[in-house]
FIKOLZA-1660 file (N, C-alpha, C; in steps of 0.1 Angstrom, whole numbers, plus 5000, padded with zeros to 4 digits):
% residues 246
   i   px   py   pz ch aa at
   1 8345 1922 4095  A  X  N
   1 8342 1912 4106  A  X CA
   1 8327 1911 4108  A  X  C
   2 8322 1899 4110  A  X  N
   2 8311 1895 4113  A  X CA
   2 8305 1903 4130  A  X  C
   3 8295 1907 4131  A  X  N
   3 8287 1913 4141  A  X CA
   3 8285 1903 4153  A  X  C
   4 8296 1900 4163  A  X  N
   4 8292 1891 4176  A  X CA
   4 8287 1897 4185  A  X  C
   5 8273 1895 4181  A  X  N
   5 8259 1899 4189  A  X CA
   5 8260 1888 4199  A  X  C
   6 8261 1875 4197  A  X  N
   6 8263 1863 4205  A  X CA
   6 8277 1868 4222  A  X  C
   7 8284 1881 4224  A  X  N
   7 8290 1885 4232  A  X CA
   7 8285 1895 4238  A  X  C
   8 8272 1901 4230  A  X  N
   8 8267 1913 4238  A  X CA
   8 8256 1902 4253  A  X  C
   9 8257 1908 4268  A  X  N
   9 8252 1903 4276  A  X CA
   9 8242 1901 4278  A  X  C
  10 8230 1910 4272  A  X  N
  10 8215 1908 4272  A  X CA
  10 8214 1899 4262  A  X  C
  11 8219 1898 4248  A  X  N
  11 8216 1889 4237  A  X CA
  11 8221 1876 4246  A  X  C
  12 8231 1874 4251  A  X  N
  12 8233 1858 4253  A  X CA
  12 8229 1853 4267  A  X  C
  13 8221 1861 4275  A  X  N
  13 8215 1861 4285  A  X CA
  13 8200 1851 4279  A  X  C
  14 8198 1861 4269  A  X  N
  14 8183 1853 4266  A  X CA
  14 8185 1839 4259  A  X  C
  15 8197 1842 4248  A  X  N
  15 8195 1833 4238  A  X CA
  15 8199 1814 4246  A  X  C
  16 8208 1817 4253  A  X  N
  16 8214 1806 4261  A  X CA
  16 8201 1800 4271  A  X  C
  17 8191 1809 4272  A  X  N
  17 8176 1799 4277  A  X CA
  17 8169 1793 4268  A  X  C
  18 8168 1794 4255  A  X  N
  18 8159 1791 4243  A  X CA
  18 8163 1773 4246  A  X  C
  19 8151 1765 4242  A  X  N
  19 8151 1754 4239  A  X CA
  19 8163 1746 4238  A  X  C
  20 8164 1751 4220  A  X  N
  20 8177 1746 4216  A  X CA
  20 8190 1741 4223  A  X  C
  21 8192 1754 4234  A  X  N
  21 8206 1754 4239  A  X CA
  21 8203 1748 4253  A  X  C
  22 8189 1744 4263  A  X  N
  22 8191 1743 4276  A  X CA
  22 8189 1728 4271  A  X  C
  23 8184 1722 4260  A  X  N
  23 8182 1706 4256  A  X CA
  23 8193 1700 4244  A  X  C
  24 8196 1714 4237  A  X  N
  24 8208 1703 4226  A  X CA
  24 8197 1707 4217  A  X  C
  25 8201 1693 4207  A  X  N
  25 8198 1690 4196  A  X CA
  25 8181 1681 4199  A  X  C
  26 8178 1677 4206  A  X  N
  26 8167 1671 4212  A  X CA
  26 8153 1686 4214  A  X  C
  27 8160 1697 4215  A  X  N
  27 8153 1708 4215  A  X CA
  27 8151 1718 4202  A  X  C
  28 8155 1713 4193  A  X  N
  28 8158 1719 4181  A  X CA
  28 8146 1711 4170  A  X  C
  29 8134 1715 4168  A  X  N
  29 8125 1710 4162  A  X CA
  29 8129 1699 4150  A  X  C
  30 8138 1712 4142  A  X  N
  30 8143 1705 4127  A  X CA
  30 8152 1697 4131  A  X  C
  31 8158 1692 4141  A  X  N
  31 8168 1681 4140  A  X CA
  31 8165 1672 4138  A  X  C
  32 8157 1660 4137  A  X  N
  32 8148 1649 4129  A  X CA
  32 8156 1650 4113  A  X  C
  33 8150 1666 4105  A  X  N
  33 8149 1667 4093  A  X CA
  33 8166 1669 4089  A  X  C
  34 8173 1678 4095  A  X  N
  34 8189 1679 4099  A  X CA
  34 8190 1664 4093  A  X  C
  35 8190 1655 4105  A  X  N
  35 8199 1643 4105  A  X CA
  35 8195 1633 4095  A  X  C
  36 8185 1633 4085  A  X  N
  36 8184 1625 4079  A  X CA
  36 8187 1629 4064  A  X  C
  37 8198 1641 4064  A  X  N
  37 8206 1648 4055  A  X CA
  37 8222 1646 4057  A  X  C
  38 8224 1640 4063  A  X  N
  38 8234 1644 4072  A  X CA
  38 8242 1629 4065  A  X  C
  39 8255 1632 4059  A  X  N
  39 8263 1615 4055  A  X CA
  39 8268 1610 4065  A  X  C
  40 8275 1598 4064  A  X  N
  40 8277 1586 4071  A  X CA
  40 8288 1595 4078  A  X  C
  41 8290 1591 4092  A  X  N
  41 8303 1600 4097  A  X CA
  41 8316 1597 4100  A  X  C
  42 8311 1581 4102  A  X  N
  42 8327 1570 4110  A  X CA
  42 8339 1574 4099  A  X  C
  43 8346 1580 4107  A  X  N
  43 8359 1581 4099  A  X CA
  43 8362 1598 4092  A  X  C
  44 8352 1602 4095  A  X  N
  44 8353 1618 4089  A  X CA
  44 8360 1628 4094  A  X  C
  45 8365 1633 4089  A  X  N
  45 8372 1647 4095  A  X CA
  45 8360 1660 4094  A  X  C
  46 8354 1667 4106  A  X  N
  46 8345 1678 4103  A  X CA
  46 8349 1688 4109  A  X  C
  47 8344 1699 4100  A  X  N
  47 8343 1714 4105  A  X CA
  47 8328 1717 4108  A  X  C
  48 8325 1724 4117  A  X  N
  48 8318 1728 4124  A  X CA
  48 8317 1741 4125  A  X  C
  49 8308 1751 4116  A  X  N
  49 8313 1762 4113  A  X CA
  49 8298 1768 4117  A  X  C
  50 8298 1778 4133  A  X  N
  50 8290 1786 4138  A  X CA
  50 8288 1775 4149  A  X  C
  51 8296 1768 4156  A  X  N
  51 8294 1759 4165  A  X CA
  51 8286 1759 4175  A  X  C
  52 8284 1770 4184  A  X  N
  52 8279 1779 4191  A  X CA
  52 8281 1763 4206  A  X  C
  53 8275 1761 4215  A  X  N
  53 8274 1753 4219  A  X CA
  53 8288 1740 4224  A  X  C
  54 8283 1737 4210  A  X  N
  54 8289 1721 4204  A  X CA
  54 8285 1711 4206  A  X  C
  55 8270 1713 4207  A  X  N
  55 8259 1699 4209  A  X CA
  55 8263 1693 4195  A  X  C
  56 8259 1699 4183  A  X  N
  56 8264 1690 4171  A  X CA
  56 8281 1687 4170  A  X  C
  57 8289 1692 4174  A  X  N
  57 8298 1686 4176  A  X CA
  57 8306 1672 4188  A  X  C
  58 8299 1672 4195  A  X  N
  58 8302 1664 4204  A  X CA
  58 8290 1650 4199  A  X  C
  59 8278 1650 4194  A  X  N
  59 8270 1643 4183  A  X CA
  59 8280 1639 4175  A  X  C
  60 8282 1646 4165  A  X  N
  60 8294 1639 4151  A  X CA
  60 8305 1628 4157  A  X  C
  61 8308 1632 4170  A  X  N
  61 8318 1620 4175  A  X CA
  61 8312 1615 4179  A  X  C
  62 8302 1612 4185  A  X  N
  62 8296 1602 4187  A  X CA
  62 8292 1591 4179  A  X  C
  63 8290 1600 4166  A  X  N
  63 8287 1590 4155  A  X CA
  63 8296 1584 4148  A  X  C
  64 8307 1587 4153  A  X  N
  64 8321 1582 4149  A  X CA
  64 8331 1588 4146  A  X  C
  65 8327 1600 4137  A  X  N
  65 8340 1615 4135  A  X CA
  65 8348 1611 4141  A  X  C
  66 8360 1608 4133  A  X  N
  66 8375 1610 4137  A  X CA
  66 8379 1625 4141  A  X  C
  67 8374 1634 4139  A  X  N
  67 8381 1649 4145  A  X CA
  67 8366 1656 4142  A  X  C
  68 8365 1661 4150  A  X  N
  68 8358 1681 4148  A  X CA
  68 8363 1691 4152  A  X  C
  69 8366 1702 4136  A  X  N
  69 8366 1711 4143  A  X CA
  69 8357 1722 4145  A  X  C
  70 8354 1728 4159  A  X  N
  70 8346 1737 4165  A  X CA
  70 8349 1748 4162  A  X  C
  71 8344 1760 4149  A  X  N
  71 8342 1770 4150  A  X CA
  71 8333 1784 4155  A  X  C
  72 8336 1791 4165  A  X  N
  72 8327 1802 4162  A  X CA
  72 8335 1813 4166  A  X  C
  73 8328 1828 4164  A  X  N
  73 8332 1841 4166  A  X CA
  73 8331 1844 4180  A  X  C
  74 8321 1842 4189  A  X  N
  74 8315 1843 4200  A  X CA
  74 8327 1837 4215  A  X  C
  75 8330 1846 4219  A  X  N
  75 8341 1840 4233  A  X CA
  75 8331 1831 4242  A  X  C
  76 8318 1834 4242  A  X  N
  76 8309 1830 4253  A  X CA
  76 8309 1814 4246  A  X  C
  77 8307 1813 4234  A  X  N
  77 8299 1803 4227  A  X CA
  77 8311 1795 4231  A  X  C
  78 8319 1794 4226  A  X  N
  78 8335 1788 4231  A  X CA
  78 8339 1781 4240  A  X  C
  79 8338 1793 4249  A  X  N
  79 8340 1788 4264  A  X CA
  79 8330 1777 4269  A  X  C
  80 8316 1779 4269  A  X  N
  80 8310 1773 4269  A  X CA
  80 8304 1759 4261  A  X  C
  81 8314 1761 4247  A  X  N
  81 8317 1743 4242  A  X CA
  81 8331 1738 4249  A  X  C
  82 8338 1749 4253  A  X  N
  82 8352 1739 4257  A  X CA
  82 8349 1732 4275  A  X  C
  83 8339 1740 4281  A  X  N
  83 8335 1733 4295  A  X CA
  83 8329 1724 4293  A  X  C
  84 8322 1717 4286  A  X  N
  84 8309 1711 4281  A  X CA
  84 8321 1696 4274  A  X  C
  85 8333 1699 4275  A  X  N
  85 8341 1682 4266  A  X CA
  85 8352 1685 4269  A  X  C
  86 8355 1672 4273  A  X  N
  86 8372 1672 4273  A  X CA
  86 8375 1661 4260  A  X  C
  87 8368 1661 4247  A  X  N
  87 8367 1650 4241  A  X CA
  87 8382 1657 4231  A  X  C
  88 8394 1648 4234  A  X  N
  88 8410 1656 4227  A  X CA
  88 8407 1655 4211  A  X  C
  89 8394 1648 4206  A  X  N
  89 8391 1649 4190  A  X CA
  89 8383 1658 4187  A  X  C
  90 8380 1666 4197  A  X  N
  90 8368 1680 4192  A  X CA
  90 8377 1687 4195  A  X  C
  91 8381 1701 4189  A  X  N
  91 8393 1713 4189  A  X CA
  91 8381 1727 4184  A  X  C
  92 8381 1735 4195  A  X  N
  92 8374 1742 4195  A  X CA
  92 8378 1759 4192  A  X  C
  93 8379 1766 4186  A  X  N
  93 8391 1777 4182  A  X CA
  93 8372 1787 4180  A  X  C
  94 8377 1803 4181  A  X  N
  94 8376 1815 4176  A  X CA
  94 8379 1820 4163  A  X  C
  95 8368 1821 4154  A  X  N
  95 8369 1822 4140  A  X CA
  95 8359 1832 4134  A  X  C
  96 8360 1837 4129  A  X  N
  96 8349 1851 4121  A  X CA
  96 8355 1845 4107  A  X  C
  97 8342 1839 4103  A  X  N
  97 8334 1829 4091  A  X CA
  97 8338 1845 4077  A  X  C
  98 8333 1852 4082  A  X  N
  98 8334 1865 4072  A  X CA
  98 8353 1861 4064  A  X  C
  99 8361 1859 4074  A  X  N
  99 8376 1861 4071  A  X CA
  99 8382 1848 4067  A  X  C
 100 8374 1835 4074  A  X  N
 100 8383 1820 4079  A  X CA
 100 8387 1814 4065  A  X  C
 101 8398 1811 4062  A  X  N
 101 8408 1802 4058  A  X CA
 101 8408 1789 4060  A  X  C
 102 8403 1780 4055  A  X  N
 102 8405 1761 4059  A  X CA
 102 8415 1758 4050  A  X  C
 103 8421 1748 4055  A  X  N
 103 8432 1741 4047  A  X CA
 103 8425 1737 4035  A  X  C
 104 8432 1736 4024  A  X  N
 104 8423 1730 4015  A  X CA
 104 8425 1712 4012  A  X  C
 105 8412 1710 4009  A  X  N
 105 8409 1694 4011  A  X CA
 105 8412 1686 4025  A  X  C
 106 8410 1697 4036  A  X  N
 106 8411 1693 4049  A  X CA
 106 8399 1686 4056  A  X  C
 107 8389 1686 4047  A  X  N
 107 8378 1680 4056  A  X CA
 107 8369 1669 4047  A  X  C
 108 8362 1661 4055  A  X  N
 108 8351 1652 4051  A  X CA
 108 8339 1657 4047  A  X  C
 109 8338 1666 4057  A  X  N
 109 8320 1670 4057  A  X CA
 109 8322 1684 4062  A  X  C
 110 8315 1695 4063  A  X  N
 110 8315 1711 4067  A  X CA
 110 8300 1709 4067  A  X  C
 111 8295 1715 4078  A  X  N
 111 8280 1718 4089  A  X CA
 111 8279 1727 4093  A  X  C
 112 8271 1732 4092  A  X  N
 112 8262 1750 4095  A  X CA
 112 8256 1748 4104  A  X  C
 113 8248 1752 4110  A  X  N
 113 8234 1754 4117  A  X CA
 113 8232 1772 4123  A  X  C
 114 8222 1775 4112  A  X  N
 114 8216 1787 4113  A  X CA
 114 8227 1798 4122  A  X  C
 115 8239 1799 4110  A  X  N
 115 8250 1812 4107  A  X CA
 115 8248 1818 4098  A  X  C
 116 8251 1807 4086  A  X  N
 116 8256 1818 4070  A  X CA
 116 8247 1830 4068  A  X  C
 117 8232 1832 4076  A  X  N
 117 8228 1844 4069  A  X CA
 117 8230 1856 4080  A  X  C
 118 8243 1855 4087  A  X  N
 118 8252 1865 4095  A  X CA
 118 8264 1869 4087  A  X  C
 119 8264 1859 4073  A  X  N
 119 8279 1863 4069  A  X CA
 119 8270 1871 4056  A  X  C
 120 8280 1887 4053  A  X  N
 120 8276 1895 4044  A  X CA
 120 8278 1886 4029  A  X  C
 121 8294 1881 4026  A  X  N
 121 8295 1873 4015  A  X CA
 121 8295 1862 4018  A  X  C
 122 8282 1856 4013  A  X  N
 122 8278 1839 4015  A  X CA
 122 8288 1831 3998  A  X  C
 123 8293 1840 3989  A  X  N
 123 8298 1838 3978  A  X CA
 123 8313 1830 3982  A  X  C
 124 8322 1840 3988  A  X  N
 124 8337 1840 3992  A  X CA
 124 8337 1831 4002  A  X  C
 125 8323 1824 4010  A  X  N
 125 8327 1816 4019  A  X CA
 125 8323 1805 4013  A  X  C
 126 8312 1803 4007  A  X  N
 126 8311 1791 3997  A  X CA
 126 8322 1787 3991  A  X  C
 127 8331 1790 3981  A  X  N
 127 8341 1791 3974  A  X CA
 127 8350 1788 3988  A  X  C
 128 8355 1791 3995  A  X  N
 128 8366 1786 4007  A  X CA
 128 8358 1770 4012  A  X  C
 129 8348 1768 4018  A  X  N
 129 8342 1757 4023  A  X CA
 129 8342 1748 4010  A  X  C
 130 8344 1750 3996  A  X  N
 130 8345 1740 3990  A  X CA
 130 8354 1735 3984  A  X  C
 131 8369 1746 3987  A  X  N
 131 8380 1743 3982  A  X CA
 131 8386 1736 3998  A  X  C
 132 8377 1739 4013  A  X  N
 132 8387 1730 4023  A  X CA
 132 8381 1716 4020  A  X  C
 133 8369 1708 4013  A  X  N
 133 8362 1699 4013  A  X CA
 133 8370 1686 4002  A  X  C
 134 8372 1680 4007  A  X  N
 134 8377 1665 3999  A  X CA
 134 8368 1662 3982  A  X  C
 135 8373 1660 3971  A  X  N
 135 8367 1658 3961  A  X CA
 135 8355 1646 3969  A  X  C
 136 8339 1651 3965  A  X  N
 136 8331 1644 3971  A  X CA
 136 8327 1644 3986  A  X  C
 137 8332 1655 3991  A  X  N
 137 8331 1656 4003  A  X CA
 137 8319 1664 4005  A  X  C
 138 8312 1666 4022  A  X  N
 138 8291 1670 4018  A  X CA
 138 8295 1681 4027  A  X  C
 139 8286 1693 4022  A  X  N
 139 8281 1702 4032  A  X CA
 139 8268 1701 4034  A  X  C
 140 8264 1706 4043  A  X  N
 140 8252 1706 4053  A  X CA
 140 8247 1717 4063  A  X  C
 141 8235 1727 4055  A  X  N
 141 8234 1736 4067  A  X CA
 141 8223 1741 4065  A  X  C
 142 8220 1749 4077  A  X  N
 142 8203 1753 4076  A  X CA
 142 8206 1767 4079  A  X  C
 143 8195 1778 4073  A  X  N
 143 8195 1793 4078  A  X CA
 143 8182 1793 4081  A  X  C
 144 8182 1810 4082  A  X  N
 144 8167 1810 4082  A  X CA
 144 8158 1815 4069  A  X  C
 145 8156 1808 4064  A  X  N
 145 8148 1807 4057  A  X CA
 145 8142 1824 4051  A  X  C
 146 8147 1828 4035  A  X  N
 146 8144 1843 4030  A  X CA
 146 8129 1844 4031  A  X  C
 147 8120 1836 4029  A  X  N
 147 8107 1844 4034  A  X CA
 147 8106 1846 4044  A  X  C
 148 8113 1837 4056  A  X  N
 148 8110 1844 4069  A  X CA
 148 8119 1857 4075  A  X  C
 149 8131 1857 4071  A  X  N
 149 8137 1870 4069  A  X CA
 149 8135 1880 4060  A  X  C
 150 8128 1879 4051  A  X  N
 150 8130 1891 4042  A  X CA
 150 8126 1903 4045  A  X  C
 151 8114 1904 4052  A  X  N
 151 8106 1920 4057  A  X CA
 151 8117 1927 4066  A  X  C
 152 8113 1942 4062  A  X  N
 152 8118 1948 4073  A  X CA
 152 8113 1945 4089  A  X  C
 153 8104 1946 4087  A  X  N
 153 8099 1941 4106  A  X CA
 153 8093 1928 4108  A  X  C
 154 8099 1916 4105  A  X  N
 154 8095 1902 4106  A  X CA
 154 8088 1900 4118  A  X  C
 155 8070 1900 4117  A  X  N
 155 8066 1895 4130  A  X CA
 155 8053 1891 4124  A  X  C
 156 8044 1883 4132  A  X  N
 156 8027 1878 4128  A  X CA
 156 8022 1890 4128  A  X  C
 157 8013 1892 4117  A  X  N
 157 8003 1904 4115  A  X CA
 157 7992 1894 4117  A  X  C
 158 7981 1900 4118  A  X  N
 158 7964 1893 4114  A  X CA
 158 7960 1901 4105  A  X  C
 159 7958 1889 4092  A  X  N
 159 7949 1896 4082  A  X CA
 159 7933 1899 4085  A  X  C
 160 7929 1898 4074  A  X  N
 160 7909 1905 4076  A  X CA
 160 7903 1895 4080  A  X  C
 161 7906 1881 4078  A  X  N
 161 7901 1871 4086  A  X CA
 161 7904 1870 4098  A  X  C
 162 7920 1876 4106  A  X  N
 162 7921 1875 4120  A  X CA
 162 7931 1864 4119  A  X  C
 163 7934 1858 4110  A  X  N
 163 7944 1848 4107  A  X CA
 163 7960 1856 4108  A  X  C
 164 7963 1848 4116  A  X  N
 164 7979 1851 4119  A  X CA
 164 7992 1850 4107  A  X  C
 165 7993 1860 4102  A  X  N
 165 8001 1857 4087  A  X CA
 165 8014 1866 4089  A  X  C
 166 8025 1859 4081  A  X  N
 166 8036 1865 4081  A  X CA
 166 8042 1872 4070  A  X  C
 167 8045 1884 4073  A  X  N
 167 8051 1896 4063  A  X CA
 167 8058 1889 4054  A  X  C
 168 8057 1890 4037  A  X  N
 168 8067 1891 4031  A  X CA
 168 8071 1904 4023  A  X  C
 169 8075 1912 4027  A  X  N
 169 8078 1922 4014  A  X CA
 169 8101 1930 4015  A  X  C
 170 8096 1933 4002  A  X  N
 170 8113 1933 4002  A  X CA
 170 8120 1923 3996  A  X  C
 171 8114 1911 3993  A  X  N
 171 8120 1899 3992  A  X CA
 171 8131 1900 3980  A  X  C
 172 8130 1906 3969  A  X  N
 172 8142 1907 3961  A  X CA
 172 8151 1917 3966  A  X  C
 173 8149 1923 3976  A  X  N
 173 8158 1934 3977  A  X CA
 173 8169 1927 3987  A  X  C
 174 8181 1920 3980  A  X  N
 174 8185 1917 3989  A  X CA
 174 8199 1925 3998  A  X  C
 175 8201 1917 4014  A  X  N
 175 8215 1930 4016  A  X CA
 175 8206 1931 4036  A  X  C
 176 8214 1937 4038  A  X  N
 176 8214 1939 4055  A  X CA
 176 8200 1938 4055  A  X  C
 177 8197 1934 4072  A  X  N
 177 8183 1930 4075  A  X CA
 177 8188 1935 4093  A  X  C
 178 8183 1945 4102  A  X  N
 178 8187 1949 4116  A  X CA
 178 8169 1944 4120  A  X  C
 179 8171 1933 4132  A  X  N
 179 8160 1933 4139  A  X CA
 179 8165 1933 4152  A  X  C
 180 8157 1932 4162  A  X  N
 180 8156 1933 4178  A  X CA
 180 8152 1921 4185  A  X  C
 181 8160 1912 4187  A  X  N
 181 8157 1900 4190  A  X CA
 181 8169 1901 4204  A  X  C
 182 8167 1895 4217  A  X  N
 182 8166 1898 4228  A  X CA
 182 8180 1910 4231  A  X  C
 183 8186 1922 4218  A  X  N
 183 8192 1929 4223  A  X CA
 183 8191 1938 4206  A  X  C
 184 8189 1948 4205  A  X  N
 184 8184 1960 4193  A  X CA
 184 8196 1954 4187  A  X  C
 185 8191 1958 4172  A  X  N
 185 8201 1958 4161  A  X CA
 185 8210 1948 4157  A  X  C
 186 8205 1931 4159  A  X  N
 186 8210 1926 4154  A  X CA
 186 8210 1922 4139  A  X  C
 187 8224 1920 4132  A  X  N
 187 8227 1925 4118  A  X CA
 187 8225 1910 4111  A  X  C
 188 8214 1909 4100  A  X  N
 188 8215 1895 4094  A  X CA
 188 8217 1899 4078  A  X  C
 189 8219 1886 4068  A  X  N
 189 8218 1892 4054  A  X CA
 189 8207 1883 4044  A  X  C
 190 8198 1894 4039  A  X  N
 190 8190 1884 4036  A  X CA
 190 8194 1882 4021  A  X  C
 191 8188 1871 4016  A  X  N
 191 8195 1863 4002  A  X CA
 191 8182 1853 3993  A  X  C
 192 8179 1860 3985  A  X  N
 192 8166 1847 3984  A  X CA
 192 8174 1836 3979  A  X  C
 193 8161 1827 3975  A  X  N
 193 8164 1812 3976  A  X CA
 193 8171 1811 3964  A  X  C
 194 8168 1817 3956  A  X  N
 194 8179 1813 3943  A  X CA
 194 8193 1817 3941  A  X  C
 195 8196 1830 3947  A  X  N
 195 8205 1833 3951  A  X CA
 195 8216 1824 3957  A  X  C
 196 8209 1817 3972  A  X  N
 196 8213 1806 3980  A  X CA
 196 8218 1798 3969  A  X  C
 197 8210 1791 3964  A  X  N
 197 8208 1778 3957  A  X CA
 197 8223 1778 3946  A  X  C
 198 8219 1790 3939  A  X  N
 198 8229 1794 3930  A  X CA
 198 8240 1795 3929  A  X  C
 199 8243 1800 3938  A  X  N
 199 8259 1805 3943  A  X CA
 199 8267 1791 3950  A  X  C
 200 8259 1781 3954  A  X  N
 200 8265 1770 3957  A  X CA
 200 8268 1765 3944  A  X  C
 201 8256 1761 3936  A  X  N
 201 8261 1757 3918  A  X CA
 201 8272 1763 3912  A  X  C
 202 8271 1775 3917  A  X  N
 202 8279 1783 3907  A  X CA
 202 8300 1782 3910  A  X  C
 203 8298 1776 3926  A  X  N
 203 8311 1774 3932  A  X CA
 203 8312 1759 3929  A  X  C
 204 8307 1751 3918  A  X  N
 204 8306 1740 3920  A  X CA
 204 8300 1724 3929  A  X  C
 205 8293 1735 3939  A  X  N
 205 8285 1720 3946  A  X CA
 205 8272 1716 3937  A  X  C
 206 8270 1703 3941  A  X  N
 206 8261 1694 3934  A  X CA
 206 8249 1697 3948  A  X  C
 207 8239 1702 3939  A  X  N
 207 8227 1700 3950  A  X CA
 207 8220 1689 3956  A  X  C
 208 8217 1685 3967  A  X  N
 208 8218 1667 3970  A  X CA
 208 8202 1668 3975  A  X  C
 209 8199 1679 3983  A  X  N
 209 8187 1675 3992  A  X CA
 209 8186 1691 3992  A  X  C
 210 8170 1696 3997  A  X  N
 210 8161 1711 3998  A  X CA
 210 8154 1708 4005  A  X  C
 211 8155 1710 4017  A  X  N
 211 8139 1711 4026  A  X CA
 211 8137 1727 4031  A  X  C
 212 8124 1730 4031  A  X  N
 212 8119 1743 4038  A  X CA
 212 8112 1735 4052  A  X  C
 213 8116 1742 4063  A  X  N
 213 8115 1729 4070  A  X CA
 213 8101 1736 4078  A  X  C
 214 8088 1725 4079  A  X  N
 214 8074 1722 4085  A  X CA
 214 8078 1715 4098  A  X  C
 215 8068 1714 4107  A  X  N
 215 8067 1705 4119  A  X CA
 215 8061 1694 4115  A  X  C
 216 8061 1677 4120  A  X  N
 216 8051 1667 4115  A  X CA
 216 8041 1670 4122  A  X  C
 217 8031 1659 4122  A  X  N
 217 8021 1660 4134  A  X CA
 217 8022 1657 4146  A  X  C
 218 8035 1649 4144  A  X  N
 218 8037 1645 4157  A  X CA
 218 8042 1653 4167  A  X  C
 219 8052 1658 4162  A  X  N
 219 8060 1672 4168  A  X CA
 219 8047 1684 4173  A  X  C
 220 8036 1688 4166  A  X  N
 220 8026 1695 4170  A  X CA
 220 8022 1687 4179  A  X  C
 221 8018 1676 4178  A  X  N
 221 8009 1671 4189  A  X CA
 221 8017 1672 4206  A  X  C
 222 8031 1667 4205  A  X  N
 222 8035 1675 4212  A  X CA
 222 8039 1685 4221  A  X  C
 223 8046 1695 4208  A  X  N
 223 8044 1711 4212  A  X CA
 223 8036 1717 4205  A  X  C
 224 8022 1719 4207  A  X  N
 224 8014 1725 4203  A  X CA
 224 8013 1743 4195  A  X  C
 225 8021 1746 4199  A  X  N
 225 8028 1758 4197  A  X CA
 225 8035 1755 4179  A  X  C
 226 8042 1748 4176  A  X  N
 226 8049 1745 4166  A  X CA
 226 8038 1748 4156  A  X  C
 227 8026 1747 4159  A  X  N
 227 8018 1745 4145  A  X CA
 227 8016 1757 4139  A  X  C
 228 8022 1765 4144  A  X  N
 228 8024 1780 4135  A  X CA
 228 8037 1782 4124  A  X  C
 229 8043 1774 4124  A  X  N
 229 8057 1772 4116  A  X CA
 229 8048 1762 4104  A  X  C
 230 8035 1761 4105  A  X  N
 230 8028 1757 4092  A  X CA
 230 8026 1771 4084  A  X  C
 231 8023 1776 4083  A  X  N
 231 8022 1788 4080  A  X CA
 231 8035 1803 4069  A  X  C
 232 8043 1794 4079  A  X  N
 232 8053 1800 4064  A  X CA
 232 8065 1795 4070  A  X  C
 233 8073 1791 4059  A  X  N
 233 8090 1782 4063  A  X CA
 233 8099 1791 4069  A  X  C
 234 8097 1788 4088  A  X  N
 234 8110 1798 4091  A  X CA
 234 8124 1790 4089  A  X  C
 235 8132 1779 4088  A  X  N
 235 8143 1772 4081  A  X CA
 235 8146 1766 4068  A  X  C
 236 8156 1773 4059  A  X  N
 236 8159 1762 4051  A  X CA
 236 8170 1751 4054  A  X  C
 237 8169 1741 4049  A  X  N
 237 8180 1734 4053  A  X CA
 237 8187 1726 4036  A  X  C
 238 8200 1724 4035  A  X  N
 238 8205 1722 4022  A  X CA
 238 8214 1711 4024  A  X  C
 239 8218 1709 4015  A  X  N
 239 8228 1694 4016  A  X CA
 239 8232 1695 4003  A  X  C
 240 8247 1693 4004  A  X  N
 240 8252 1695 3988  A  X CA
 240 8266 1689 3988  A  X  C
 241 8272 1686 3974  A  X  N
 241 8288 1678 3974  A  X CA
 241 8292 1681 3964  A  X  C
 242 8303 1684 3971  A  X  N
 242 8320 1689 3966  A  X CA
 242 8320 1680 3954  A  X  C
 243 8312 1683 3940  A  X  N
 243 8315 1674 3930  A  X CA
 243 8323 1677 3919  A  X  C
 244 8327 1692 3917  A  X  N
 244 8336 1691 3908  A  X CA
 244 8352 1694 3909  A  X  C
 245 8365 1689 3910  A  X  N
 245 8378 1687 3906  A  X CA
 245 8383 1703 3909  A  X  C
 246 8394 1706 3917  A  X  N
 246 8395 1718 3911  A  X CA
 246 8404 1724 3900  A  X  C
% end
């Protein structure tokens, strides 16, 4: 079973103030770069897998989605997508990604946002999310990015110039990663990029799109703060289709 850090009280005390979650998807820097990966939706059946919220899922119907469904592990996360819509085409369920089962060829599209590198085998769930996915059908999902996970103690050092730089070391060593992010010992898995990349090829998806995701100028100009995500890619984001028959 996956680690629902997202139910410990101090973790979702903090995490539930961050940007992201008090604005949506309008607070989420990379959502610009997200959505212009993202396929046509009118008419699609989606899974929504690490829902947390369900800003992106109540989005997808908007954009037309005939159904979403809302997964996460987290009771808080849940509850708090099922107060947030009475929309009877979003269905919102309790799921540990580590274990979950989709019907197969049950969906149009399957959507991440910054889970999979909580799931130990990203292999066995690959392989499941591509056998629930329609011949042709797209995944879509962003983590965090292996250079910005890979160190044991992921944080800005200053080099000899005084310049703000970020750890990389460890990077092939892949496998558990415990940091302290607003409650000790939360469990992630780090994976480099080929790895990632790979293991989707290797279960058959067709790679469609790769961004390591930067801020524009615009976005710096007005959060000023952002301009440190120049500096080293803390998101990957991917885009890929169910191309081969099974």
């Amino acid at each position: 079973m996956a680690q629902n850090i997202y139910d410990n009280p101090d973790f979702f005390a903090g995490y539930a103030q961050l940007p992201r979650q008090v604005l949506g998807l309008d607070g989420a820097p990379e959502w610009p770069a997200i959505r212009a990966m993202l396929p046509e939706l009118p008419g699609k059946h989606v899974a929504d897998l690490g829902c947390g919220f369900g800003w992106a899922s109540r989005w997808m119907r908007i954009q037309g989605a005939a159904s979403v469904l809302g997964l996460d592990l987290s009771q808080n996360m849940i509850a708090r997508a099922k107060a947030d819509s009475s929309d009877p085409a979003i269905e919102y369920k309790i799921a540990d990604l580590e274990t979950l089962e989709l019907p197969a060829a049950a969906f149009d599209f399957v959507y991440s946002s910054l889970t999979f590198h909580y799931i130990r085998d990203f292999g066995r769930l690959a392989r499941m999310i591509k056998n629930a996915l329609v011949l042709g059908g797209d995944l879509v999902f962003t983590i965090e990015h292996p250079i910005f996970m890979a160190a044991a103690h992921p944080h800005w050092i200053a080099d000899e110039d005084g310049r703000m730089t970020w750890p990389v070391n460890g990077y092939s060593v892949e496998g558990e990663r415990r940091t302290d992010w607003f409650a000790k010992g939360v469990v992630k898995y780090h994976r480099t990029l080929g790895t990632t990349l790979n293991t989707l090829i290797g279960v058959g998806f067709e790679l469609r799109r790769v961004e390591e995701f930067a801020p524009v100028p615009e976005q710096i100009e007005q959060l000023p703060e952002l301009a440190e995500e120049l500096e080293r890619p803390m998101m990957l984001l991917v885009s890929a289709r169910n191309a081969e028959a099974r």
